[in-house]
Structure formats: C-alpha cells, structure tokens
C-alpha positions as CSV (number, residue, x, y, z in Angstrom):
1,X,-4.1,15.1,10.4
2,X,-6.0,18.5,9.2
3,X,-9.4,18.2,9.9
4,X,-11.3,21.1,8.8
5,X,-15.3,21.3,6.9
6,X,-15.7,21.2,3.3
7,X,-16.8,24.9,3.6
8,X,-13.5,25.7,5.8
9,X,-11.3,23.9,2.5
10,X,-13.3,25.8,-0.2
11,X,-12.6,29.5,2.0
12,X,-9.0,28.7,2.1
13,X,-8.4,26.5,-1.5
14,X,-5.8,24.9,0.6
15,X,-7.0,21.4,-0.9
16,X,-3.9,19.9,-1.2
17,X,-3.6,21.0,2.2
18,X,-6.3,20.2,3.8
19,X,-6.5,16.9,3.1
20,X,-7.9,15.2,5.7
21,X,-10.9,17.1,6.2
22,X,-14.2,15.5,7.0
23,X,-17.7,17.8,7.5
24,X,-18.6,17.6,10.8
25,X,-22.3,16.9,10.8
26,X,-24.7,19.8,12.3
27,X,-25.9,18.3,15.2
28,X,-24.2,17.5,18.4
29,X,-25.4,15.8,21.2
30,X,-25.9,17.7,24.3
31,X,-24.8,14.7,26.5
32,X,-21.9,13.2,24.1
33,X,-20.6,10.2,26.8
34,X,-21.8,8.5,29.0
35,X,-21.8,8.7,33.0
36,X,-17.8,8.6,33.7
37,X,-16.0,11.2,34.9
38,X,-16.2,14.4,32.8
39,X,-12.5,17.2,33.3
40,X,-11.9,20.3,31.2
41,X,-8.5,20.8,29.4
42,X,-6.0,23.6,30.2
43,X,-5.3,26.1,27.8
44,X,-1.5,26.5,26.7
45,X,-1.8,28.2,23.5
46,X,-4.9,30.0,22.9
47,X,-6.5,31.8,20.2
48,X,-4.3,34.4,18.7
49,X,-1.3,33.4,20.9
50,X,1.0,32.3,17.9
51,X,1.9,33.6,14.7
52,X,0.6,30.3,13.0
53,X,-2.3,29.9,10.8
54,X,-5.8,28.6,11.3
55,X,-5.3,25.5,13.4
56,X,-2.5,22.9,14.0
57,X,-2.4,19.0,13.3
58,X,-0.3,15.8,13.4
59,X,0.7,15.9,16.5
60,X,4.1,14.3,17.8
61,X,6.3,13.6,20.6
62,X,10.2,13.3,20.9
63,X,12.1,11.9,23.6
64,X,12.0,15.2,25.6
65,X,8.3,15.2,25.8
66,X,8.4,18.2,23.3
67,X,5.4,19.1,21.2
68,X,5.4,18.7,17.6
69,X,2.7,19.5,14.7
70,X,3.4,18.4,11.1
71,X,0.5,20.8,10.1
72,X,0.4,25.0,11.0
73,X,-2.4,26.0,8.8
74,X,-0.3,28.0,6.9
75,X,-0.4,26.8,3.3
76,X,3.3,27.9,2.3
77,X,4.4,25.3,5.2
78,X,2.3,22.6,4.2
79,X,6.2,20.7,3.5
80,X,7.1,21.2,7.1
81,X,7.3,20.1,10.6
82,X,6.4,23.0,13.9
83,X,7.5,22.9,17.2
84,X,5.2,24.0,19.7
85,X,6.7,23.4,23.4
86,X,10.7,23.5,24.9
87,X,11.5,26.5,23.2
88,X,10.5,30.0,23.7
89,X,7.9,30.3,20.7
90,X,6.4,27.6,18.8
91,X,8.9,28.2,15.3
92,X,9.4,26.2,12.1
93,X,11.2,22.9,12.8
94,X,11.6,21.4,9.4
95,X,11.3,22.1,6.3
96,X,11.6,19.6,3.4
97,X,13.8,20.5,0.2
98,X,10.7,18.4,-1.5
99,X,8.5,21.3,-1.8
100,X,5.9,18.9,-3.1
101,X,5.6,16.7,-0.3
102,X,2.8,17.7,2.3
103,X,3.1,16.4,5.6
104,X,0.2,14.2,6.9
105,X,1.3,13.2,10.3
106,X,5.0,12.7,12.4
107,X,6.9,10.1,14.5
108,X,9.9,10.4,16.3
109,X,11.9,7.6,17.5
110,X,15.1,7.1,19.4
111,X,17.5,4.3,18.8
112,X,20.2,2.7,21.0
113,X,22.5,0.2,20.3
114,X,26.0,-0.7,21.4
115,X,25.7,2.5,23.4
116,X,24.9,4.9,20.6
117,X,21.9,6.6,20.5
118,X,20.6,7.9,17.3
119,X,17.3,9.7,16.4
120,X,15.0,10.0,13.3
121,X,11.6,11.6,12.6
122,X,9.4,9.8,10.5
123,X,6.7,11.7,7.8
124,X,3.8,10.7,5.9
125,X,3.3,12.5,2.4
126,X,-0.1,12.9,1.5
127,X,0.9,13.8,-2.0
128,X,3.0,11.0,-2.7
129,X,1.6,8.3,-0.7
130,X,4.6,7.0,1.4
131,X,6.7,7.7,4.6
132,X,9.7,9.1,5.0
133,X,12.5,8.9,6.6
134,X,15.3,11.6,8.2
135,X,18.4,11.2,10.8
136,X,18.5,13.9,13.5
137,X,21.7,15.6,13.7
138,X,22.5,14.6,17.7
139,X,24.2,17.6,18.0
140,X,22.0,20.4,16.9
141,X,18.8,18.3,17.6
142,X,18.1,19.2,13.9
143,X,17.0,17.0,10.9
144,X,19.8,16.8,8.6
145,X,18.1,17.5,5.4
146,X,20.2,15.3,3.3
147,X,19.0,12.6,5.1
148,X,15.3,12.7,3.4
149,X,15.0,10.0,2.0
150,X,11.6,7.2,0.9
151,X,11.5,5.1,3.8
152,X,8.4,2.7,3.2
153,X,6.3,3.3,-0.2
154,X,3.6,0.9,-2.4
155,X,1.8,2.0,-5.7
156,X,-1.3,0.9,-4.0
157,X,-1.1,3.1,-0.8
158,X,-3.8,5.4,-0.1
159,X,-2.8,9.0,1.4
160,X,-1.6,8.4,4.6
161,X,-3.8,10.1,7.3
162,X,-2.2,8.6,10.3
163,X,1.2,7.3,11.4
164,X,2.4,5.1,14.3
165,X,6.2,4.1,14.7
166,X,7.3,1.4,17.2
167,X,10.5,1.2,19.2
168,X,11.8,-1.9,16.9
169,X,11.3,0.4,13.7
170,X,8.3,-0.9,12.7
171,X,5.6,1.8,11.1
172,X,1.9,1.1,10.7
173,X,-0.1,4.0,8.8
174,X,-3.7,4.1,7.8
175,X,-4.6,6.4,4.2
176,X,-8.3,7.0,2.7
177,X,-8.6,7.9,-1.2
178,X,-11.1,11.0,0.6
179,X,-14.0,10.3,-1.7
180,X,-17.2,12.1,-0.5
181,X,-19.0,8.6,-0.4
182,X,-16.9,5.6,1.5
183,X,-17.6,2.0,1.1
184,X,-15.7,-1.0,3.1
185,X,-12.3,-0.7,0.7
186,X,-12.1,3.3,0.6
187,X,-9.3,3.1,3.0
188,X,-6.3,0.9,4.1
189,X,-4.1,-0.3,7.3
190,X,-0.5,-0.9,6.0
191,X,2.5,-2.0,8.2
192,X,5.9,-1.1,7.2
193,X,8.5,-3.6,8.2
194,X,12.1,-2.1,10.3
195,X,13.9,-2.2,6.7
196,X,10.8,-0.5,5.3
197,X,9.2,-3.2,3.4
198,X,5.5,-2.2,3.1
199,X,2.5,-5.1,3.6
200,X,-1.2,-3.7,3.4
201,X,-2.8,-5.7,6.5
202,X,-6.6,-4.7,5.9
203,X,-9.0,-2.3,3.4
204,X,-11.3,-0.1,5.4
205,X,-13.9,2.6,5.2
206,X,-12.3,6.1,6.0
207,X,-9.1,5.5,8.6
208,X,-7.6,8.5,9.8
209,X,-5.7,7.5,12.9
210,X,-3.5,4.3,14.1
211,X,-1.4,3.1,17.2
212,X,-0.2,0.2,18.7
213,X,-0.3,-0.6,22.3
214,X,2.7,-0.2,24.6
215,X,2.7,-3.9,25.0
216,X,2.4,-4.5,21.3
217,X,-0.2,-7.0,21.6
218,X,-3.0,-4.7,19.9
219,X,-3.4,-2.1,17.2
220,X,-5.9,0.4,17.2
221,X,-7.7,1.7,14.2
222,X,-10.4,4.9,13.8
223,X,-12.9,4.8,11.0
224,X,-16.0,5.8,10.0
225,X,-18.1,6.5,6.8
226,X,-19.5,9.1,4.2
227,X,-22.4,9.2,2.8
228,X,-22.3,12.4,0.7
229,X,-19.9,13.8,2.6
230,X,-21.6,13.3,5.8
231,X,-19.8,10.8,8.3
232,X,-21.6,8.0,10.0
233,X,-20.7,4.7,11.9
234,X,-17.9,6.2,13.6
235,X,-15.5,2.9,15.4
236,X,-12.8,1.9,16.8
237,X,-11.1,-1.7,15.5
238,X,-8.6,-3.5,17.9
239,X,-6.2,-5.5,15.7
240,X,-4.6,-8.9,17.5
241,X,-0.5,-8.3,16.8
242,X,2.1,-10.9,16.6
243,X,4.4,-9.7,18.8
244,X,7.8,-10.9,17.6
245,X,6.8,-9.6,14.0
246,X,4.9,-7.2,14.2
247,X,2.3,-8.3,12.1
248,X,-1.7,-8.6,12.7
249,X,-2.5,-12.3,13.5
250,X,-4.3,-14.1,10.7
251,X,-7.4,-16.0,11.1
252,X,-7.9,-19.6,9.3
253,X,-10.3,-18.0,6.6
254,X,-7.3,-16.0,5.7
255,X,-9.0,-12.6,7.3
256,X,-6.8,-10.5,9.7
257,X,-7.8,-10.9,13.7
258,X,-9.6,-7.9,14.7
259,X,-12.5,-6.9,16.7
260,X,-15.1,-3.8,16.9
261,X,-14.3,-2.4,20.1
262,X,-16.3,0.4,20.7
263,X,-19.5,1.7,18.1
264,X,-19.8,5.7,19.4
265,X,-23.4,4.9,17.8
266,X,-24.0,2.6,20.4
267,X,-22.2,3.5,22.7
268,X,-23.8,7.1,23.2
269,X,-25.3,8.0,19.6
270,X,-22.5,10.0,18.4
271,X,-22.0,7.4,15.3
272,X,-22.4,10.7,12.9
273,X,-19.7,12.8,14.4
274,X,-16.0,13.2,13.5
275,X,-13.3,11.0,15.2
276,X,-9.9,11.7,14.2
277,X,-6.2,11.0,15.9
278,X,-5.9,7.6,18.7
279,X,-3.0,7.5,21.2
280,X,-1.8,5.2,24.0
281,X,-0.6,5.3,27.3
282,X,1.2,2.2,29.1
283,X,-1.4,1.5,30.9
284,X,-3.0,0.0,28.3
285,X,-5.6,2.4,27.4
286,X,-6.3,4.7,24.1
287,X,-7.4,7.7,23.5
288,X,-9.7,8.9,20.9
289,X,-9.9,12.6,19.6
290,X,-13.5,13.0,18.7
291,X,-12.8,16.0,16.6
292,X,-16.6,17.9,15.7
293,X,-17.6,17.4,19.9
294,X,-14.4,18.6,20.9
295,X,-13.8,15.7,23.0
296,X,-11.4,13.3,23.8
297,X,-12.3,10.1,25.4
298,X,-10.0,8.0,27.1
299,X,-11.2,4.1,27.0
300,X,-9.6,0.7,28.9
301,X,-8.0,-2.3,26.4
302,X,-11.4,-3.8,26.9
303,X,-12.8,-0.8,25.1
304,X,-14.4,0.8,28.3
305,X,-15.3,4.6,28.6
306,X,-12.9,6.0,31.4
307,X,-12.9,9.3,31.1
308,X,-13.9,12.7,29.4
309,X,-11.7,15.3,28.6
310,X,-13.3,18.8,27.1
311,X,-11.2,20.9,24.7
312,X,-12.7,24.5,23.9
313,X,-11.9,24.3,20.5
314,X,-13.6,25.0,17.5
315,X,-12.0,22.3,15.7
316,X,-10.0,19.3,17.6
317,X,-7.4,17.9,15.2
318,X,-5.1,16.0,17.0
319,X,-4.0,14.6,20.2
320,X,-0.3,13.3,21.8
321,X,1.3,12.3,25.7
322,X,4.2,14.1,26.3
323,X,5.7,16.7,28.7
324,X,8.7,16.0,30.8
325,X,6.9,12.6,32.4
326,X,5.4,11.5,29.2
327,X,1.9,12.3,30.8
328,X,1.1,15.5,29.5
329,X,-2.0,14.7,27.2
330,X,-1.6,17.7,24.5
331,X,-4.9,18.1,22.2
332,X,-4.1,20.9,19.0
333,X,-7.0,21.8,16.9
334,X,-8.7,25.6,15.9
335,X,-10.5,27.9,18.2
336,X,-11.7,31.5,17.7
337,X,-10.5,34.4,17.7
338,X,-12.9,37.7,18.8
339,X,-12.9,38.7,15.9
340,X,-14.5,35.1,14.6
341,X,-11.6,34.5,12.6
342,X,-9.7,30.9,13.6
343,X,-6.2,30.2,15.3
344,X,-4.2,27.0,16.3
345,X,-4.7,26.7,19.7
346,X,-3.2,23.9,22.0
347,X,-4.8,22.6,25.2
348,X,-3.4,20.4,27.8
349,X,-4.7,17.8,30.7
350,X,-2.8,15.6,33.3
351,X,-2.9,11.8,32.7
352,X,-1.8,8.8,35.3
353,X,0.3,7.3,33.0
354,X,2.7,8.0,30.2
355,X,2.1,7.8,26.3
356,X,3.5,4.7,24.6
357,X,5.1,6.9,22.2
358,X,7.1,8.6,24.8
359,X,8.0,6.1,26.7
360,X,9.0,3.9,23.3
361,X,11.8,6.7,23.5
362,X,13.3,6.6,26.7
C-alpha cells in the first residue's frame, strides 16, 4: 500500500503508482501512545542497501516466512511483486504479462488436500479494481504466468488498498475512490467468497488496510478521513464474522455488526495522522502501522494498547509476521539516504506470537 505525500507523488508523476498516498499532516505529537511499553525496531535493509526505488509497500508472507513487497518504488515495476528476505538480494519476483495492472497489495496461501499441497499468490489491481489470482509452480517456487487470471471482480469496487486472504480461500479487501475530501461512502469493505464471488459488506470513509483474526471471529478495518487532503479521525472498526461463512454478522436493522474499537483521537490525540496496513498474530491481537509517526502499535482483541514499536523511517508503508517462526514482525516504508534522497528500507522486531497469515499456511 504506497503511502507517500501529495508533494512526494507530484516529484515522481508516479500517480498511477502512487496510489495510495495520503499527506501526512505537519504536526506530530511528541508523545504519540500512551504509557505501555515503548521498543525500537532493528534495521535489516537500510537506506541505500538495495538497488530498489524510493520505498517499498504491500507487504506479504509465504509459508517460509519469506518477505514479500508488491510495491519497489520503481515506476517501471509498478506490475510486479519483490522479494526481500530467503534469498541473497531482494530481486524481482513477479512480473505480470498485464503491463496495465498495478499491484496494490499481496497474499499468499497454501492449500492441502488429499495430501497435495498447492500454492497461489493473490494481487489487488489498483487500475482495474479486482483481485487476482496465480498458481505457484511447486517446483521452481515461481508463479506460473499463465495462470493470471481475474479471481474476484465487481463494477462497483473501489481500488483496492488492502488485501487479506484466509486459509479456506476466502479474500476480504478494502478500496477508496482517493478523493481529496472523504465522506462516510468514499470507501468500501468487500468479501470475496472461495469461488470468488464478490459481496460488498460495508461503505466507509478512506480504508486502506484489512485482516481477519486467526480465529476468524473478527475483521479488522483502518480508516480515517480527508478534509482537503488532510486526514483526520483516524480508527480502527472490529467487524463480528460468521465463522462458517465467512461473512460479517448482520444486525436486525439490516446494518453489518461492527464496533469502533480504538479512536487514535481519543485514545492519544493522533486522530490527524496517517494509519495504513493492520496485521494479526494468533494471539488475538493486531497491529496497526501508523504510517506519518513511524509507529506501529500492537493492541489486544479488546482494542487495548500493548505495545510500541519505533521504525526510523521516513515513511512507514507497511507491515507483515513472518521469519522462520512466523514472529518476525517486518515494517517496510522509506528512509533517507545522506544525501536526503529516499530508499526502501526494511526494519524488523521480535513478537511472542506468530502472524495469522503465517500460520494460515502451515
């Protein structure tokens, strides 16, 4: 999910690109949280370290715990998918034969039945509003590029910002039509059924990331505002799932079951700064990335701030748990070169329990 300033998309005319970006407001809080324990990340890749462009996003996990981005900052990849970690240099992993389609954000998942274990990576296209779908050769550990195909698609889907893909096959994705001023139907929470079958579960303000809890009783939403381009009333909305469909419980006036879980406004008046990518762990928290403090908070199911975790970045885009146990919390944004110039960097902190997405895999 690229999340760079207005100024940063003008500099680069990577628009089309770019599309997530959100202007982070100008003034950040000198205390951010409140009193829970506060850690600092560990760098893995930092400034100037790769060969990539100006920051990484769209984080994703496969079942080795590798690292993935769907976004390298380089504008002549915009149609393809990175990987960072279990190989000797982060290189390109995919690249679509759609040189139209721009990635907005990537699932893996691994199936097994009857004994056979298959894979596939899941993308959302920002310029045609859908997700799609490829096997990976079990083999080479590749995408087979023939494969490509439209997975889960509706005329009425926003651009999809963020993606979340269960071990039954079931997809949910949030999109925003990225208008400088958002009201309450500026964005939308879809779920796409296993057979892809899409079902828009709820209208928003400006969504940018999804997941579902490892128990899939709950799915959690981030969104926020603009008011001329400037974000306010950042949240966080718990959605009530049914968990033998999938779906988000209905209440008797007909409106889905969800509940405000945490208001950063109220919680420690950082309601105008930028929150981006949410995770889980199976312990039945989330994590929030909050992108213009450089910050990722990790919260209990009851919506309780745990922990602090501090990312040197100039720019924190997006978050994932891997690593070889699943618990490897991996945050990839910008940070600055000596020269003031920007590179994707990639920063890394120890968590006590795996990521749902991982461990969805295993």
């Amino acid at each position: 999910m690229a999340r760079f300033s207005a100024l940063s998309i003008l500099a680069l005319s990577m628009a089309a690109v770019l599309v997530h970006a959100q202007p982070i407001s100008k003034c950040h809080p000198s205390t951010p949280t409140t009193d829970v324990p506060s850690v600092d990340a560990t760098v893995l890749f930092a400034a100037g370290q790769t060969k990539l462009g100006q920051y990484l996003d769209a984080a994703g996990i496969d079942q080795q715990g590798d690292l993935f981005v769907g976004n390298n900052g380089l504008v002549a990849t915009s149609n393809s998918v990175t990987k960072l970690t279990g190989i000797s240099e982060p290189s390109i992993y995919y690249t679509s034969t759609d040189s139209n389609l721009t990635v907005g954000d990537i699932r893996f998942r691994t199936v097994k039945s009857n004994n056979v274990v298959t894979k596939q990576l899941y993308l959302t296209d920002l310029t045609t509003p859908r997700v799609m779908q490829l096997s990976i050769d079990m083999g080479t550990g590749l995408p087979t590029t023939d494969s490509l195909k439209a997975w889960c698609q509706d005329a009425s889907m926003l651009r999809p910002m963020g993606l979340d893909v269960t071990s039954a096959g079931h997809a949910y994705l949030v999109g925003q039509n990225n208008n400088p001023t958002s009201g309450t139907d500026s964005g939308d929470v879809w779920f796409c059924s296993n057979t892809g079958a899409a079902q828009r579960l709820d209208q928003l303000s400006r969504p940018n990331g999804v997941a579902v809890s490892a128990a899939g009783d709950y799915l959690y939403v981030v969104d926020s505002r603009l008011n001329n381009a400037v974000p306010y009333e950042a949240k966080v909305w718990q959605y009530t799932l049914n968990k033998s469909t999938g779906l988000v419980q209905i209440a008797a006036d007909g409106a889905p079951v969800k509940k405000l879980l945490v208001d950063f406004e109220s919680l420690n008046k950082t309601g105008s700064e930028v929150s981006y990518a949410i995770i889980t762990d199976v312990g039945g928290n989330f994590f929030v990335a909050r992108s213009s403090l450089n910050l990722v908070l990790k919260f209990s199911v009851a919506g309780k701030l745990l922990q602090t975790i501090k990312a040197p970045t100039t720019q924190l885009t997006s978050i994932a748990l891997g690593g070889t146990d699943g618990k490897t919390l991996y945050m990839v944004g910008s940070c600055k070169n000596a020269d003031a110039t920007q590179t994707g960097c990639t920063y890394t902190w120890i968590n006590d329990a795996a990521g749902t997405a991982w461990t969805s895999q295993q």
